[in-house]
Each structure stands twice: as structure tokens, then as C-alpha cells.
C-alpha positions as CSV (number, residue, x, y, z in Angstrom):
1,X,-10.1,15.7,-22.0
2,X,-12.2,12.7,-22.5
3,X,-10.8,12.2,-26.0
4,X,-7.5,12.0,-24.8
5,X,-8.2,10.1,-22.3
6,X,-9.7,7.2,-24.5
7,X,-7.1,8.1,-27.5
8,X,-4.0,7.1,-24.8
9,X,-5.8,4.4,-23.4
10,X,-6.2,3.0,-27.0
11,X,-2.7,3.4,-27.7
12,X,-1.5,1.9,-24.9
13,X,-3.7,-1.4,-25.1
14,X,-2.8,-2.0,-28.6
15,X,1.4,-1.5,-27.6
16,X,0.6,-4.4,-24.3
17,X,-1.4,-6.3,-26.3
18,X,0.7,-6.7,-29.1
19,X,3.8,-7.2,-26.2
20,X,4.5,-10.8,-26.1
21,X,3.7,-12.9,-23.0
22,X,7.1,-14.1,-22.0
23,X,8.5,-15.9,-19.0
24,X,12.4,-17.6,-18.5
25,X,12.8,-20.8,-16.6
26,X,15.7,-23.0,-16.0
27,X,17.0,-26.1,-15.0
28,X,13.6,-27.8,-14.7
29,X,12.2,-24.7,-12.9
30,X,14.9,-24.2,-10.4
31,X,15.3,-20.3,-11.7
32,X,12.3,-18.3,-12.9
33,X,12.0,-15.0,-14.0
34,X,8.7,-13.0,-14.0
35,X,7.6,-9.7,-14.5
36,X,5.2,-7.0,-14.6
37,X,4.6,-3.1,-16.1
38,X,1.4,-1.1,-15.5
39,X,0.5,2.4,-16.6
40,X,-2.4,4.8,-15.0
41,X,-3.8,7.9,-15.9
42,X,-5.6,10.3,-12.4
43,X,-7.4,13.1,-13.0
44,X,-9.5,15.0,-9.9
45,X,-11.8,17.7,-9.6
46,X,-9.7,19.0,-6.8
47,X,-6.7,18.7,-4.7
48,X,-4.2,16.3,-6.1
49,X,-3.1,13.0,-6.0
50,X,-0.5,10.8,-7.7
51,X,0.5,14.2,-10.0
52,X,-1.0,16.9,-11.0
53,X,-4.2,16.0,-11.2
54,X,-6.7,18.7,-10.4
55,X,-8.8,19.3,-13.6
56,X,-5.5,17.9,-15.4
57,X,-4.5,14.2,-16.3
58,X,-1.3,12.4,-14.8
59,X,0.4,9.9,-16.3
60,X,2.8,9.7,-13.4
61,X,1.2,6.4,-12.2
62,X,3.9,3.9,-13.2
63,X,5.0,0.5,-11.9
64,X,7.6,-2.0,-13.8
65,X,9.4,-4.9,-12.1
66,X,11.3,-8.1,-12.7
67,X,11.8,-10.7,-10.0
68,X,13.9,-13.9,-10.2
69,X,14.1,-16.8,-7.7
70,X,16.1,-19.7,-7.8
71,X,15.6,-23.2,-5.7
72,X,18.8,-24.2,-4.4
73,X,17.7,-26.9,-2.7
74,X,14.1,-28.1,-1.7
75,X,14.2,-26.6,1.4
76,X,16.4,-23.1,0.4
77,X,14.8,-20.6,-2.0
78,X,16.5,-17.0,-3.0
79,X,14.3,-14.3,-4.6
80,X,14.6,-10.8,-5.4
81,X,12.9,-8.5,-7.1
82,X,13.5,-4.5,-8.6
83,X,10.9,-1.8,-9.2
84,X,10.8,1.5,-10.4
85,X,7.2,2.5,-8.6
86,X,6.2,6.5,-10.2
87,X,3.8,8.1,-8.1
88,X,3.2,11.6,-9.1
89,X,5.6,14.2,-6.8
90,X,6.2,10.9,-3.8
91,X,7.9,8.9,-5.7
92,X,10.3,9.3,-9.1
93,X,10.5,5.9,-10.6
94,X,14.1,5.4,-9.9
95,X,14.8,1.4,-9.9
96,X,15.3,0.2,-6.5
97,X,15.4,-3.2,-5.2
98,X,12.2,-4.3,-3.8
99,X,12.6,-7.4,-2.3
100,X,15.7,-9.8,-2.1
101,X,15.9,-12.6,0.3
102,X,17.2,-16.0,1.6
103,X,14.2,-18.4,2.4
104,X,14.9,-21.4,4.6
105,X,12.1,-24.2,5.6
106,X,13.9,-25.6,8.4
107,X,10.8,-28.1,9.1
108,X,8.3,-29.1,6.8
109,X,5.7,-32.3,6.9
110,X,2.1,-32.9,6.3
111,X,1.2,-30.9,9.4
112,X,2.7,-27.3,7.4
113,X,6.1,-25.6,7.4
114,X,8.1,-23.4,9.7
115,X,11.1,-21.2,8.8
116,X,13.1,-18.5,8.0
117,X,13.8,-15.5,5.6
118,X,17.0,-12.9,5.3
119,X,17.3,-10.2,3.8
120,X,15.0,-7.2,2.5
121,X,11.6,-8.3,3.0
122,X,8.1,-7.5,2.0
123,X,6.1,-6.7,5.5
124,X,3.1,-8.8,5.9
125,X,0.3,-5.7,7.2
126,X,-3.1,-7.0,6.4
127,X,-4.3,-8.9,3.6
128,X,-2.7,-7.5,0.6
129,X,0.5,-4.6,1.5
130,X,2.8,-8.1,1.1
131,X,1.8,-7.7,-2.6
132,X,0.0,-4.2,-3.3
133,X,2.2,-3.0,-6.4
134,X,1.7,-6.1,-8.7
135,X,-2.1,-5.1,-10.1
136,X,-3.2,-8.0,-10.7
137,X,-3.1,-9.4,-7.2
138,X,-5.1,-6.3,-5.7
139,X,-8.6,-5.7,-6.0
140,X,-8.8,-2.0,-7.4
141,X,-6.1,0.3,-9.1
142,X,-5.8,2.1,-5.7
143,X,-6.1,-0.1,-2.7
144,X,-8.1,1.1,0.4
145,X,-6.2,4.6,1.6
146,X,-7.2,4.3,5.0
147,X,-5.2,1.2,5.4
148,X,-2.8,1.2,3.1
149,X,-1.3,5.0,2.4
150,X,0.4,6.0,-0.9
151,X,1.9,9.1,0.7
152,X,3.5,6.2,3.3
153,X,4.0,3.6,1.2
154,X,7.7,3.2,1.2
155,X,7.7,3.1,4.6
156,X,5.2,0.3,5.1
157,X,6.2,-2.0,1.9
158,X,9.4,-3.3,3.1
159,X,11.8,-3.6,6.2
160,X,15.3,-5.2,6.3
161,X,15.9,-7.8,8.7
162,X,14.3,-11.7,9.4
163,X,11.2,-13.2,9.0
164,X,10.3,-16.3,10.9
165,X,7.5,-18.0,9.8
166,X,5.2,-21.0,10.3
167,X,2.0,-22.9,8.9
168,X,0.3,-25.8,10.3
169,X,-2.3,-27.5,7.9
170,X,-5.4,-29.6,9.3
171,X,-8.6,-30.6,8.1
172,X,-9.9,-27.4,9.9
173,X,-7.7,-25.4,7.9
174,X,-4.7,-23.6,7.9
175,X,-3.3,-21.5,10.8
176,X,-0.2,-19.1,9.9
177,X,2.2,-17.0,12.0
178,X,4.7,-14.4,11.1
179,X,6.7,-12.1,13.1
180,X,9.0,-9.5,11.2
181,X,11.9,-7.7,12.7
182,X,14.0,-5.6,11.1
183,X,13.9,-1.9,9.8
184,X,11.7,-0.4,7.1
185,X,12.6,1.6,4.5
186,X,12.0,5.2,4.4
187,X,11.7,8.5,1.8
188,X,10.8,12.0,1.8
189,X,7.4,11.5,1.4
190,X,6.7,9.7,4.4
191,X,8.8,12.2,6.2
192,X,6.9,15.1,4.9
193,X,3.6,13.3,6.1
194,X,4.4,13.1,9.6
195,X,5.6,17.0,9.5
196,X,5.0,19.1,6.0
197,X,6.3,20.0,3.6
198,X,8.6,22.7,5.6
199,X,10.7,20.0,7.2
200,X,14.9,20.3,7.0
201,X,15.6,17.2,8.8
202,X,15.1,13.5,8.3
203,X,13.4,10.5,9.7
204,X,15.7,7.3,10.3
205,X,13.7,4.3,11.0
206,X,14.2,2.2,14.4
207,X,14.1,-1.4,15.1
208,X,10.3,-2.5,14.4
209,X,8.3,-5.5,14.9
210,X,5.9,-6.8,13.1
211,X,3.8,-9.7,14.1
212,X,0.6,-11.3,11.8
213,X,-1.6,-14.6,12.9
214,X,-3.9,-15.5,9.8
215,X,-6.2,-18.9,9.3
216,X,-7.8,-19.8,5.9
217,X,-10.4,-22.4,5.8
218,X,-9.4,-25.4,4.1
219,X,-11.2,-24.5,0.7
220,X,-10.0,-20.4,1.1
221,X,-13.6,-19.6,1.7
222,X,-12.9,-17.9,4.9
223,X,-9.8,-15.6,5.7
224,X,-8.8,-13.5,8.7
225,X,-6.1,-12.3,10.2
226,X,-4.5,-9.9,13.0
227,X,-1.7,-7.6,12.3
228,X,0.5,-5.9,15.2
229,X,3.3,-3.3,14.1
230,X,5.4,-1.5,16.6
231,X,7.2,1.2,14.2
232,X,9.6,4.1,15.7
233,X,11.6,6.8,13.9
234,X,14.4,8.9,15.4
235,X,14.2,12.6,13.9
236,X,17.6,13.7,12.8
237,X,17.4,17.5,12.8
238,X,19.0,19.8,10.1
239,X,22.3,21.9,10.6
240,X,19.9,24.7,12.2
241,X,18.2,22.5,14.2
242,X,14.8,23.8,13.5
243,X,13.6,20.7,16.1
244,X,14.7,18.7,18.4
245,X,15.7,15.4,17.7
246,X,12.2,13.6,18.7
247,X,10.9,10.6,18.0
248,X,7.4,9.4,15.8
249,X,6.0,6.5,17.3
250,X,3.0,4.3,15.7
251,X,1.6,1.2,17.0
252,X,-1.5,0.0,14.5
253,X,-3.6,-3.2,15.2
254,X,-5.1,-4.7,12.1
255,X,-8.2,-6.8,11.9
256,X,-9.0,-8.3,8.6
257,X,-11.8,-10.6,7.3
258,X,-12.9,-11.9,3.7
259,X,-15.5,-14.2,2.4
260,X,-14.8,-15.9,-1.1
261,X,-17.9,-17.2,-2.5
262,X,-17.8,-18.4,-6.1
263,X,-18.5,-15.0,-8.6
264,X,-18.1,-12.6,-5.6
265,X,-15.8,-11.1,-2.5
266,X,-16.8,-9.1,0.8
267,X,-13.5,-8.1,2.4
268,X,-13.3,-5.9,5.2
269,X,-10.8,-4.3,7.5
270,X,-10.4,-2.5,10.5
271,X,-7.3,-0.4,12.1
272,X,-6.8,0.9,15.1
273,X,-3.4,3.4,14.9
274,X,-2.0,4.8,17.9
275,X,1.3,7.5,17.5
276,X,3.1,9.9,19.0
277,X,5.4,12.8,18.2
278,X,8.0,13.2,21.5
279,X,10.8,15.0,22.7
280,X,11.2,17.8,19.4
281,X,10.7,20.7,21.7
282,X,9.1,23.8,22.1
283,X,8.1,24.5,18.3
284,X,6.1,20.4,18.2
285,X,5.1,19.6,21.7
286,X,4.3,16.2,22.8
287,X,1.4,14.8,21.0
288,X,-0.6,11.7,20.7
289,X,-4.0,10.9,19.1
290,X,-5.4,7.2,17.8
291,X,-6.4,7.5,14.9
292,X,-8.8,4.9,13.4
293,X,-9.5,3.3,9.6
294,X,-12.0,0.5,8.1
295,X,-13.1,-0.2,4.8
296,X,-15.9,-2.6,3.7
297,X,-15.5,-4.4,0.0
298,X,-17.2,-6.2,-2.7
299,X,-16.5,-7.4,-5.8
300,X,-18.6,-9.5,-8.0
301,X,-17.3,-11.5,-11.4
302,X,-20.3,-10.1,-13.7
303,X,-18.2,-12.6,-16.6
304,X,-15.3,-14.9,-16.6
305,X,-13.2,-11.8,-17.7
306,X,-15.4,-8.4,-16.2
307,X,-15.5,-8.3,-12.8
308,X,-16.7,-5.2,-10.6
309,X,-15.9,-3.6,-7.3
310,X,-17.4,-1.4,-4.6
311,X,-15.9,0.1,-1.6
312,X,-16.7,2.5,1.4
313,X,-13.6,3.4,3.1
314,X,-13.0,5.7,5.9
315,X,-10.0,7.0,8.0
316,X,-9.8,9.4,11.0
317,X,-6.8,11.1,12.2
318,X,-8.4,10.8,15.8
319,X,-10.9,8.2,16.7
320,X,-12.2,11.0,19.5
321,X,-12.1,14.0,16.9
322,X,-13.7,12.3,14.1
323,X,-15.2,15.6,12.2
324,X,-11.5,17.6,13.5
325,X,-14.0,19.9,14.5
326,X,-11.7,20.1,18.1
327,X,-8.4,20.4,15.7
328,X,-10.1,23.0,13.6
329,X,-10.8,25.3,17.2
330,X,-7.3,24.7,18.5
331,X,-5.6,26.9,16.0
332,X,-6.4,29.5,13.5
333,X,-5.8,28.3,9.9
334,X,-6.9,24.6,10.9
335,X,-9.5,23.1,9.0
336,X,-11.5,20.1,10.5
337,X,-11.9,18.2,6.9
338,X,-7.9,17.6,6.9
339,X,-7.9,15.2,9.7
340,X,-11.1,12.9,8.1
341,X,-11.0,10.9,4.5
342,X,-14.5,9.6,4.1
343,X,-14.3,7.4,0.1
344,X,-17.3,6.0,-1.8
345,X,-15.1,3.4,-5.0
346,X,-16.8,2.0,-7.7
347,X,-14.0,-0.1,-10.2
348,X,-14.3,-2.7,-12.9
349,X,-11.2,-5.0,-14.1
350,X,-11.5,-6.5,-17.7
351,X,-9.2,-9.3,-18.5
352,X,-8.1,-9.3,-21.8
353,X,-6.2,-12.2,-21.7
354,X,-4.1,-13.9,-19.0
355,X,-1.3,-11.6,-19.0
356,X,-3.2,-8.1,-20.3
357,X,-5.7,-6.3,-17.8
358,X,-7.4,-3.4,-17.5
359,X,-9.3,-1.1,-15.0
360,X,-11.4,1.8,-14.3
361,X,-12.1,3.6,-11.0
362,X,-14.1,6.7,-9.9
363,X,-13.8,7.5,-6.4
364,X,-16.3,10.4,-4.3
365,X,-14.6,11.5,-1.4
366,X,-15.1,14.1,1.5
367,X,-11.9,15.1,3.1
368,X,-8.0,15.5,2.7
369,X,-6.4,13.2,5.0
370,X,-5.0,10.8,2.6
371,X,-3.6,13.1,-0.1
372,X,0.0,12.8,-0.7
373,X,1.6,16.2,0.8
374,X,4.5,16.4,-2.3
375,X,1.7,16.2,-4.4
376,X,0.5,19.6,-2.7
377,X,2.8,21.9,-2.3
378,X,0.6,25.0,-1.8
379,X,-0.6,23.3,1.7
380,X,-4.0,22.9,3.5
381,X,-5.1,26.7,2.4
382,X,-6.0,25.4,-1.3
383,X,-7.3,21.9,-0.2
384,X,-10.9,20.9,-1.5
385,X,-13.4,18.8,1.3
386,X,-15.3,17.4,-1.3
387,X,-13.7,16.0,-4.5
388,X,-14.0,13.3,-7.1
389,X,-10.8,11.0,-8.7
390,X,-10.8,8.9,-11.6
391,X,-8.5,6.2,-12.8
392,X,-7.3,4.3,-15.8
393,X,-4.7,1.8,-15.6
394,X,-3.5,-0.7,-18.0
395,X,-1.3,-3.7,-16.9
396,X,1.0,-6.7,-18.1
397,X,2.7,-9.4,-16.5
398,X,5.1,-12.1,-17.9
């Protein structure tokens, strides 16, 4: 397994590598187009994730995008980008169109900016969900689980609607407020996450808000931000109506912090998730629970191109059931290490040159609460607690 491992990684660095580094701009700048690809391998000692993974090697870890913008005028931007994302049984790479929007700075002045976008939008939760699929913005292959989930991704990457915005810049720094409104996107994975794999119906997002405050010191030593999401989904049942047309509710507070020194990072966040599942009758009574996540981060640049990470990142279903012990004695066939994650990450990131990068990742982890449930079908009877992941992933941008 190794061998193949370090016989496909060595073919795919010499195809990037030899790829050339190419970027289109016109009319002085005005139009720009970018781009990027990626490829990961994931193999686990148990349970699976992103693939087929246990004691086997995915390849279905795929991301390739190109994005265009064009300045209209100095104060009127339009951007768009489309993706094909591949992530294991969650997600099948089909193209779709990520981001596309009409940006309007309707004031702008030495004191900041403040405006508006249109259109599809990426939604601004924490420090990096705005920009979590181009690898070379986010510190590790996978970023922290218990803030930003891969079985949910589609639902928290991007909503349709308007984004008004506004910075104000002073010697102290620079204060920045968003609030988002609009409806995200949504897929069968993140339906099967709120209710298994056994669901007929669908989940059809409701109007949401988001709101974010961040400030950044005036030389980016110091970050931090608050994120607020109100998120419901309305439950459209299936011909047999196998539940009542309910709703999901979730409600998670963000709290995020980073410290940029000059070779190294400490980035943390915190999450506080309140939900609720209502009205889908007798077989799904009423529930609520807040759940709770945090992660703590370092990296350090060893070299000008080798820099290295570690991470301890935890999520709990319920912030007053942390062990599920109390879920695990409600109900036969319940088992308490479903309802924690508890992740131990150690990565490294080489730069090969600007445009080529590559990463490693081995993750220790006790408990099932993140896994993608497409990516286990056979459900929570042939779930592992403890199991170990690692990653390969290659990347190049234009």
C-alpha cells in the first residue's frame, strides 16, 4: 500500500509540475481568470471518510475550479466561479457554480468601504468557510471537522441572496461587518446527516441570516471575529409520508481568534450550536440538544517553503452529554462514541513553487460524529471509536 501510495503521488507531482503556470488578464486587469485543481489520496484504519477508505486508498478527494471577475467600473465588480468538489460517496464532482455575484461599493474613502453583493455568495462562518476549497488558502488538507463539516459542507459554503458589507480602517486597525441573507444551498448528504441514511424525503432550506463582526490589527497580527447564523429547513416528506413535514432548526455562535507572529500561527475557535428537529410526528419527536465544538491550532514555517501544523479539535453532539453515555442508555443499539469526535492533526505543506503544493496529514481520532453518513452505508453497528486517517494531497493554482 505504501508503494502505491508514493508511486501515485510521484506521478502526480511530475504531471502538476510540469503543468504550466498560467493566468488570463484583460484590458489592463479589468478581467482575470484564475484557477485551481487539487488531488488527495485517504486511507483509515477504520470507518470511512471521503471514500472508501477503511484499510483501502481513495482517490475520490478532488477539487478543480476556474473563477473570472471583471471591473466594470471602480466601484462595480462581477465574479463567478465553477467547481466540481469529489468527496468520496457526499459529493460526485459534477461542475456546479460556486460563486457568482454583483459587487457594489456604494461608499468608499480613507476611513474603509461599505456595500453590496447579489447573487450566489460564499457565507462568511469563521475564519476560513468563505474560502475552504482553494488549498492553498487553508491551513491543513482537511480543515477543523468540528467547525467546518464535510458531510454539511454544501449546506454551509454558499447561500443565494445579498451581502451587505462594511469596513472602517483606523490607526487601531480594521473593524469589518457582514450580514448575509439569503438561502443556502443544499444536497443529499446534508440531508442524510440530520436523519440517515433511511430518509425518503427532502430538506428545502428557509430564509437564513448570517451576521459576522471581525477586527484585524493594523499589521494582521491579531484577528478575531464573531459569527451568528440563524439556519431553518422545511422537511418535504415523500409520497408515503414516512414523517411529518417538520422543521431542522440550527442557530451556531462562532468565536474565532488568531495570532500571526512571523514563522508561526495559533488559531483557535469555539462554537456553540444550538438545533432542533419539530413538528415530524410520532416516529421523530421534538428534540433539541446544543451541541458544542473548538479546536486549538499551530503551525510553524520550519523553511521558507516547509511549514508544519498541529491541531486538537473536538466536537460534541451535546454540550450536557459530552461522552453520549445518556444517548447510549436511552435506546438499545445507541452507542455513546457516535455523538463525540475527539482529533489529534499533525500536517506539513511543502511549496514547490508558487503555484505547486503539497501536503501530508495523519489524524488520531476517538469517535464517529463527523464521518460523512453516504460514506457509511452499513450504519452505526460497523462504526470504529478509535481510528486513524491519513492524507496526501497535491495542488495547483493558475
Amino acid at each position: 500500500m505504501m508503494r502505491l501510495l508514493i508511486a501515485y503521488l510521484g506521478l502526480l507531482f511530475s504531471t502538476i509540475c510540469s503543468a504550466p503556470a498560467w493566468a488570463l488578464d484583460f484590458n489592463d486587469g479589468a478581467i482575470q481568470i484564475h484557477g485551481f485543481m487539487s488531488q488527495g489520496m485517504v486511507n483509515t484504519s477504520g470507518n470511512n471518510f471521503l471514500g472508501k477508505t477503511n484499510d483501502s486508498i481513495s482517490y475520490d478527494f478532488r477539487e478543480i475550479a476556474v473563477n473570472a471577475s471583471y471591473r466594470a467600473l471602480p466601484q462595480l465588480l462581477f465574479a463567478g466561479q465553477v467547481i466540481s468538489h469529489t468527496a468520496g460517496e457526499s459529493d460526485n464532482g459534477d461542475p456546479n457554480i460556486d460563486y457568482a455575484f454583483m459587487d457594489w461599493t456604494a461608499l468608499s474613502g480613507e476611513w474603509g468601504r461599505a456595500g453590496v453583493r447579489l447573487g450566489r455568495l460564499k457565507n462568511a462562518y469563521g475564519l476560513y468557510n468563505s474560502t475552504r476549497d482553494v488549498t492553498f488558502t487553508r491551513p491543513s488538507i482537511l480543515l477543523p471537522q468540528s467547525i467546518y463539516f464535510e458531510r454539511t459542507r454544501k449546506l454551509s459554503v454558499s447561500s443565494d441572496g445579498i451581502n451587505l458589507y462594511a469596513d472602517y480602517i483606523n490607526d487601531w486597525g480594521t473593524l469589518s461587518a457582514e450580514v448575509a441573507l439569503g438561502y443556502p444551498l443544499n444536497d443529499k448528504a446534508s440531508d442524510v446527516a440530520l436523519l440517515g441514511n433511511n430518509i425518503r424525503g427532502s430538506f428545502e432550506p428557509a430564509f437564513t441570516q448570517l451576521y459576522q463582526v471581525k477586527y484585524e490589527s493594523p499589521t494582521g497580527r491579531y484577528v478575531f471575529a464573531t459569527t451568528v447564523v440563524n439556519l431553518k429547513e422545511d422537511y418535504k416528506p415523500a409520497a408515503d409520508r414516512d414523517l411529518n413535514a417538520g422543521s431542522f432548526y440550527f442557530a451556531p455562535v462562532i468565536l474565532s481568534a488568531q495570532y500571526n507572529a512571523e514563522n508561526w500561527t495559533l488559531t483557535g475557535e469555539y462554537a456553540f450550536r444550538p438545533s432542533s428537529l419539530k413538528g415530524f410526528g410520532p416516529f421523530l419527536p421534538d428534540t433539541s440538544k446544543d451541541g458544542e465544538s473548538y479546536y486549538l491550532q499551530g503551525t510553524y514555517r520550519v523553511l521558507p517553503k516547509l511549514e508544519m501544523l498541529v491541531r486538537y479539535d473536538a466536537e460534541f453532539n451535546d454540550r450536557n452529554d459530552r461522552n453520549g453515555n445518556a444517548y447510549a442508555a436511552a435506546k438499545k443499539g445507541n452507542l455513546n462514541f457516535t455523538q463525540y469526535t475527539k482529533d489529534w492533526t499533525l500536517g506539513l505543506r511543502y511549496d514547490v513553487t508558487p503555484a505547486v503544493m503539497l501536503r501530508a496529514e495523519y489524524h488520531n481520532i476517538e469517535g464517529t460524529a463527523i464521518l460523512p453518513t453516504l460514506d457509511n452505508p452499513l450504519g452505526i453497528s460497523s462504526y470504529d471509536k478509535n481510528w486513524d486517517m491519513w492524507l496526501l494531497l497535491a495542488s495547483y493554482r493558475f
